[in-house]
C-alpha positions in Angstrom: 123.4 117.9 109.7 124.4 121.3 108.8 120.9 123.0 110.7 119.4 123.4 108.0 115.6 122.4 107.6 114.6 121.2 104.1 110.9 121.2 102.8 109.2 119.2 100.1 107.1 122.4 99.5 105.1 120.9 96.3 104.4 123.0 93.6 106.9 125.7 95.3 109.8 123.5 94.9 112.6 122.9 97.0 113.0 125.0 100.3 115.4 125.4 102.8 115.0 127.2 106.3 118.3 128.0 107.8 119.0 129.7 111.4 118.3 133.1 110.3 114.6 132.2 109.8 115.2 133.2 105.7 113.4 130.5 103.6 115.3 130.2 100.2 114.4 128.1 96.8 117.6 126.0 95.9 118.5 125.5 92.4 121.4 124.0 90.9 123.1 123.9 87.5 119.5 124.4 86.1 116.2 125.5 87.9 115.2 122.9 89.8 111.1 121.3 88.7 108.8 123.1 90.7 106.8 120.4 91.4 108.7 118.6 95.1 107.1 115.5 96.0 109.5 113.7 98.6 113.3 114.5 100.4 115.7 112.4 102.5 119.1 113.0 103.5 121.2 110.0 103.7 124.7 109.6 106.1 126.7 111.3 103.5 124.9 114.6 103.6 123.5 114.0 100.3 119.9 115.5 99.6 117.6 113.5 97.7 114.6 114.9 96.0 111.4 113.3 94.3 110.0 115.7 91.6 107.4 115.1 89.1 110.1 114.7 87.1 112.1 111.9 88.5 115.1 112.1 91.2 117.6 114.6 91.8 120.7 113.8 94.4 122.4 117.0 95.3 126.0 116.5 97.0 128.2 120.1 97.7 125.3 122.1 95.6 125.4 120.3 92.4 122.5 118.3 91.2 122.2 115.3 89.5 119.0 114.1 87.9 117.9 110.5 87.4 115.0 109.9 85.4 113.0 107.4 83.2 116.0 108.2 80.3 118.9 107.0 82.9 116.1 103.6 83.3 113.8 104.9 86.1 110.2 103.4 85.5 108.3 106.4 85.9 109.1 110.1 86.3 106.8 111.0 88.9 108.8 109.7 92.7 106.4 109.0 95.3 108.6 108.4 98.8 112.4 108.2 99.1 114.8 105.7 101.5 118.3 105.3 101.8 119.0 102.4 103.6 121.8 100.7 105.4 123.4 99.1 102.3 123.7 102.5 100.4 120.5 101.9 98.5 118.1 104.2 97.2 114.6 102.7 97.9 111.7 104.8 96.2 108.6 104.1 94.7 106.5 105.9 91.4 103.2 107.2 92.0 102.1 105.0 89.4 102.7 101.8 91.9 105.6 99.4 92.3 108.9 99.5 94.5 112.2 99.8 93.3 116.1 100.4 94.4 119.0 102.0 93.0 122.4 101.6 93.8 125.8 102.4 91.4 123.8 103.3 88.8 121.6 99.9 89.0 117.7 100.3 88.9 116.4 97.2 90.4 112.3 96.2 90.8 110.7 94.5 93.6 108.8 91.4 92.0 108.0 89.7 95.4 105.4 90.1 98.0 102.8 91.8 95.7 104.9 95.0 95.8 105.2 95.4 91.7 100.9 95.1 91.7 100.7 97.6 94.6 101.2 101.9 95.7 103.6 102.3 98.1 102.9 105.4 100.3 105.9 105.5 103.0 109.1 103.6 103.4 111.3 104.0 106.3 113.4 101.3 108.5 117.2 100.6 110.5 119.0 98.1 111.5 119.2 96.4 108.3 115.3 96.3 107.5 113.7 98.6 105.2 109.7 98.4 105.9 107.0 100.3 103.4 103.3 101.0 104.0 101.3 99.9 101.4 97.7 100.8 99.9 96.4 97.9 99.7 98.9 95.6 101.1 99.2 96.2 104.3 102.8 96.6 105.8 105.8 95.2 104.4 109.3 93.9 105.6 112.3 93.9 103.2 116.1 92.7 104.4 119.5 91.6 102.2 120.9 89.1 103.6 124.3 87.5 102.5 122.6 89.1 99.1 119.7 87.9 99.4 115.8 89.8 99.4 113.7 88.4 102.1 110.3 89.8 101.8 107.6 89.5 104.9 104.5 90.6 104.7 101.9 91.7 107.7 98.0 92.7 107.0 94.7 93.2 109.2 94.3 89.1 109.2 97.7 89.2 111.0 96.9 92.2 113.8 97.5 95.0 111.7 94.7 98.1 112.3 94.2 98.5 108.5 95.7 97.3 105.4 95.9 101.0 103.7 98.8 102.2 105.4 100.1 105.8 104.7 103.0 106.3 106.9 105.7 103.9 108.7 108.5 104.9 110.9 110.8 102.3 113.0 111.9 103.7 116.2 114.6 103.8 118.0 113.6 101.1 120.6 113.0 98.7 117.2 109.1 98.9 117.2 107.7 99.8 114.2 104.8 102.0 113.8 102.2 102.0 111.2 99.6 105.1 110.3 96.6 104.0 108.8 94.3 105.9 106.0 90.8 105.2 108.6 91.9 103.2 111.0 94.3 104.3 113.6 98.1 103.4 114.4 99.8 100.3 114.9 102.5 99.3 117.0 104.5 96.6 115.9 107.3 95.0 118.4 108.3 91.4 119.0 106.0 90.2 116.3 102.6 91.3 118.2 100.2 94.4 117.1 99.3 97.1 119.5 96.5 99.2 117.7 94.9 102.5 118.8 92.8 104.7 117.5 90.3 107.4 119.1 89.1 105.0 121.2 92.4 105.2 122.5 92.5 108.9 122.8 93.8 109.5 119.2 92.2 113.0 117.3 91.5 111.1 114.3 92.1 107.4 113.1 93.5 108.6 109.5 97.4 108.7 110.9 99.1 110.3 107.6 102.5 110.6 109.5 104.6 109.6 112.7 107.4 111.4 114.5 109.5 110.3 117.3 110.8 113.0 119.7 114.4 112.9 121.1 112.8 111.3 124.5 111.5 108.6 122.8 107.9 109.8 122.2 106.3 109.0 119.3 
């Protein structure tokens, strides 16, 4: 929001690429772990960062860390979503799902999810969905306060049931990257699969993009 371009650079830590070209580490109060696994900005303009080491929110500059000693499972974040409600979806390396919101670290019991690796999470319009390695992908929505969990695998359409990345477009189809076996489309409860049969490079789909014409 500010034109600034922000990079999960790994063991290089957290960069930022502003309009002069000039790439920069950010650090805050103290140096930041070196070690960036995962960004997303939410609405607010605040920067979240996976580490190694847990979370870190940074709002006007300043950082604050949440990690297993503020009730965070693990301290190694895998991917990071901020959905509609506010809440902080992530999930450790180590497996499970979980969200935070006003300081409360809630797990996701249902669907398989606490048994399971998520490897992307993304979503709108009230739904947050997550790819899954083993479980295919998955739809999560509060409603009236409640979780409803719906889950979608191969038997069901889906190209593969290892799915590394997930983005939900702005038309509402939701597209799935595979680990082997191409990309699904999913819109109006129906698969569209492709792979390089199809015209696709390779069928291991580690992310997905959509351009400002639509174009995914």
């Amino acid at each position: 929001r500010e034109s600034n371009m922000w990079i999960a650079a790994g063991g290089r830590g957290l960069l930022r690429v502003n309009e002069q070209g000039v790439s920069a580490r950010v650090t805050g109060a103290r140096a930041l772990p070196t070690n960036v696994t995962a960004i997303f900005e939410d609405r607010d303009g605040n920067l979240w960062v996976g580490t190694t080491d847990g979370l870190e929110r940074m709002r006007d500059g300043v950082f604050t860390s949440y990690a297993s000693a503020q009730g965070l499972p693990s301290d190694s974040a895998g991917p990071i979503f901020i959905d509609d409600g506010g809440r902080t979806w992530f999930a450790p390396t180590t497996g499970g799902l979980y969200w935070l919101r006003d300081g409360r670290v809630v797990p996701v019991t249902r669907g398989g999810l606490a048994d399971d690796v998520v490897y992307s999470i993304g979503g709108g319009g009230g739904d947050v969905w997550v790819g899954r390695q083993r479980g295919g992908l998955t739809r999560l929505r509060f409603d009236d306060g409640e979780l409803s969990v719906e889950r979608y695998t191969q038997a069901g359409g889906l190209a593969q049931d290892s799915v590394y990345a997930v983005h939900r477009a702005r038309d509402g189809a939701v597209w799935a990257g595979t680990l082997s076996g191409g990309a699904s489309r999913f819109k109006d409860g129906s698969f569209t699969n492709y792979d390089t049969t199809n015209g696709l490079a390779s069928n291991t789909v580690a992310s997905i993009l959509e351009g400002g014409d639509g174009t995914i």
